[in-house]
Every structure is written in C-alpha cells, then in structure tokens.
C-alpha positions as CSV (number, residue, x, y, z in Angstrom):
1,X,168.0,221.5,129.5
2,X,167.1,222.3,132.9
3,X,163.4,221.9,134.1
4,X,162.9,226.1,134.4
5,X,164.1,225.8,130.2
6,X,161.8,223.1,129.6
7,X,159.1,224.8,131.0
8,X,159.7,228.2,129.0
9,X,160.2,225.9,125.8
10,X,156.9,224.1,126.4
11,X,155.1,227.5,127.2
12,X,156.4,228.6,123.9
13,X,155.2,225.5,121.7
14,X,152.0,226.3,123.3
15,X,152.3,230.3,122.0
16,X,152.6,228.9,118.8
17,X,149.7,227.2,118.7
18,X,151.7,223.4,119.4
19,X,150.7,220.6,121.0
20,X,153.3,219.5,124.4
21,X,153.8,215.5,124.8
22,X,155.4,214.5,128.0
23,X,157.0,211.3,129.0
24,X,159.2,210.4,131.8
25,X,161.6,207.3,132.7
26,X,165.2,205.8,133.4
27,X,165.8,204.8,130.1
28,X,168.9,203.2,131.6
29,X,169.8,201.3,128.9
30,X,168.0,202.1,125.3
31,X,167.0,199.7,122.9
32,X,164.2,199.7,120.4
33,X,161.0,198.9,123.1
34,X,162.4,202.3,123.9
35,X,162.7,204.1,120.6
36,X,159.4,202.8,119.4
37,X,157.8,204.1,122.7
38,X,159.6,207.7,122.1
39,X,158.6,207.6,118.4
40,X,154.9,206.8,119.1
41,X,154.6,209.1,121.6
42,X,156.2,212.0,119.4
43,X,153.3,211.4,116.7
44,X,150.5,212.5,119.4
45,X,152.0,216.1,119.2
46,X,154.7,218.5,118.3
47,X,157.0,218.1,120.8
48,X,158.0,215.4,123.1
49,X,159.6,216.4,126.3
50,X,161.5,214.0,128.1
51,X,162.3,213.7,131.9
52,X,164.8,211.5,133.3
53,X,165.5,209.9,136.4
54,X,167.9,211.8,138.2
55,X,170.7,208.9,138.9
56,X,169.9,209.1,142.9
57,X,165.6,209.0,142.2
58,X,167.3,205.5,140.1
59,X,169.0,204.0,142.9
60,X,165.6,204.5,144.8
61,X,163.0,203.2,142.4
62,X,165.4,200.6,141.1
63,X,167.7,200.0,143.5
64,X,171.4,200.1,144.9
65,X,173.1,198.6,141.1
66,X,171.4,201.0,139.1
67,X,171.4,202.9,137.2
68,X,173.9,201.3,134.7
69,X,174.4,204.7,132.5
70,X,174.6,208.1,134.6
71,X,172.2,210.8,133.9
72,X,173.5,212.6,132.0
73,X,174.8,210.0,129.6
74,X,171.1,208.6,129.4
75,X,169.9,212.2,128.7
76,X,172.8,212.6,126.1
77,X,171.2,209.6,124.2
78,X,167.7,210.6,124.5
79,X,168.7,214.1,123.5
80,X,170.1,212.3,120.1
81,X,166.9,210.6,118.5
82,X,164.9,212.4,116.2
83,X,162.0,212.2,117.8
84,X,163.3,213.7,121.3
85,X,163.0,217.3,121.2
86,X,164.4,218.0,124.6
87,X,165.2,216.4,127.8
88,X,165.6,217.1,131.3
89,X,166.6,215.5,134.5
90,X,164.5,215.2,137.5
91,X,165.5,214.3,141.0
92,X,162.0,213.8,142.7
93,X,160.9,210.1,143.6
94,X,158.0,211.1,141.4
95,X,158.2,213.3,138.2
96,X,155.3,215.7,139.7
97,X,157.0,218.5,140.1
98,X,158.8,218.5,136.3
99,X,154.9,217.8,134.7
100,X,153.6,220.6,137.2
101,X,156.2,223.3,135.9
102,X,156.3,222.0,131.9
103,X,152.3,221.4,131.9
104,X,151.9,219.2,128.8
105,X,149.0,218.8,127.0
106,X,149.7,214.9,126.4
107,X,151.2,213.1,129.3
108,X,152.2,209.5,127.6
109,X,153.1,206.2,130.0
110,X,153.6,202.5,129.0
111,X,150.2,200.4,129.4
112,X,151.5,198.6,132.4
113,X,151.1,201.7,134.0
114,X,147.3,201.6,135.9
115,X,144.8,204.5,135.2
116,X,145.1,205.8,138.6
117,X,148.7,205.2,139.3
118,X,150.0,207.4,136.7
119,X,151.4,210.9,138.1
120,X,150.7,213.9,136.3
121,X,147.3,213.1,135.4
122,X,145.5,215.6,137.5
123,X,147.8,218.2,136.3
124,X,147.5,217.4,132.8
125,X,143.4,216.5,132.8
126,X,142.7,220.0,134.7
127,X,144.1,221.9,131.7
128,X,142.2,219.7,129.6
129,X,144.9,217.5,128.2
130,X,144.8,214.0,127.9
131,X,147.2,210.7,129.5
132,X,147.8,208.3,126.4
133,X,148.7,204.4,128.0
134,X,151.2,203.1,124.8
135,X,151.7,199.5,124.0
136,X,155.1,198.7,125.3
137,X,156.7,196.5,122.7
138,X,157.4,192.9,123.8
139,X,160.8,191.4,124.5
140,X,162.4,194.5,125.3
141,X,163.6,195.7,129.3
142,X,166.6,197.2,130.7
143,X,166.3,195.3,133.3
144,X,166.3,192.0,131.4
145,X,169.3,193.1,129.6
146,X,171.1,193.6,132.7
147,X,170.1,190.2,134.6
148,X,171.3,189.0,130.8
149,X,174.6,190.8,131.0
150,X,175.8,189.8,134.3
151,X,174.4,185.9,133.9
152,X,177.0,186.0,130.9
C-alpha cells in the first residue's frame, strides 16, 4: 500500500483501540532470520507494518549490485507471511518520513542496531511508544547468501 494508506490504516488500528508495530528493511532476499524477526515483532502488537527499501534507497545503503529482488517483488513476499499485515515502499535514505506519517506505537529493529542510531525513535518515544532491539537469529544474511551464490 502506499505510505498515505498505511498511515490511514495505522490511524485506524489505533481508533480501535490497537496497538501499531513498525519495522523497516531490504529484506532482499528472505529466509528464516527474516521470518522469525517479522514473527517476533508481530507478537508485541496487533499489527505490524512493514517499510521497504525503495530499490534506489538499496543501491545507496547497499550498493551498486543490490538489490537482488526489486521492490516490489520483496514487498510481494513480505505482503505474503502471516504475520505481515501490510507493507509499503519507501524511497528516503532513511525511513523517517514513512514512521513520521504511520506513527507506530512499537518501532522494532535488530539488536545490532545501537540505541541512538535507530530512526524513528524520537517520533515514536514523544507519543509515548516504545523501540524494541530483537535478537537477530544467527547464521542468517542476505548478504551472506549472495557472497555464497556468486562464489558458487
């Protein structure tokens, strides 16, 4: 959905008396470190929104190769697990604006993330939400499967 729908969906969650999680990332390529993120990070509300990297705001976090999957085809995906209730694409550097206009009331990153690196948080602490760090299960990167792919 675009970011004005998954604004006017969150707002409406809210309405209702339900709680907004918010995530963001490539997700180039999905594998289970990915769906067990997703899935944890459903359980901390009723609703998890996800943002995606906009195939250009890829190419400059990640750079010139990537992303493998365009975005719509890794919002396609995310838009098929269960525990994904919507998804939009965002083509900031940062996702700011997207968390600024769906105002979650859980904003979720990995724990490599730092404290004070994470953006969002001063949008999501000044409505008196909270920024959950998740365990990011071990073994599992896009990036490693990638290097892995093209070594073959």
């Amino acid at each position: 959905m675009s970011q004005e729908e998954a604004g006017l969906f969150a707002a409406d969650v809210r309405r209702r008396g339900g709680v907004v999680v918010f995530t963001n990332g490539v997700f180039d390529l999905v594998h289970p470190g990915h769906v067990r993120y997703l899935a944890e990070a459903r359980e901390l509300g009723d609703v998890l929104i996800v943002a995606v990297n906009s195939d250009r705001s890829v190419r400059m976090n990640k750079g010139p190769d990537r992303p493998i999957n365009d975005e719509r085809e890794r919002a396609e995906l995310l838009c098929a697990l269960a525990c994904v209730d919507a998804v939009t694409i965002f083509d900031e550097d940062t996702p700011h604006a997207v968390i600024t206009r769906i105002q979650p009331d859980v904003l979720v990153k990995g724990a490599d993330w730092k404290d004070d690196e994470i953006v969002g948080r001063d949008i999501v602490e000044a409505r008196g939400g909270t920024v959950v760090r998740l365990t990011m299960t071990e073994g599992f990167s896009s990036s490693r499967l990638i290097e892995r792919v093209r070594r073959s």
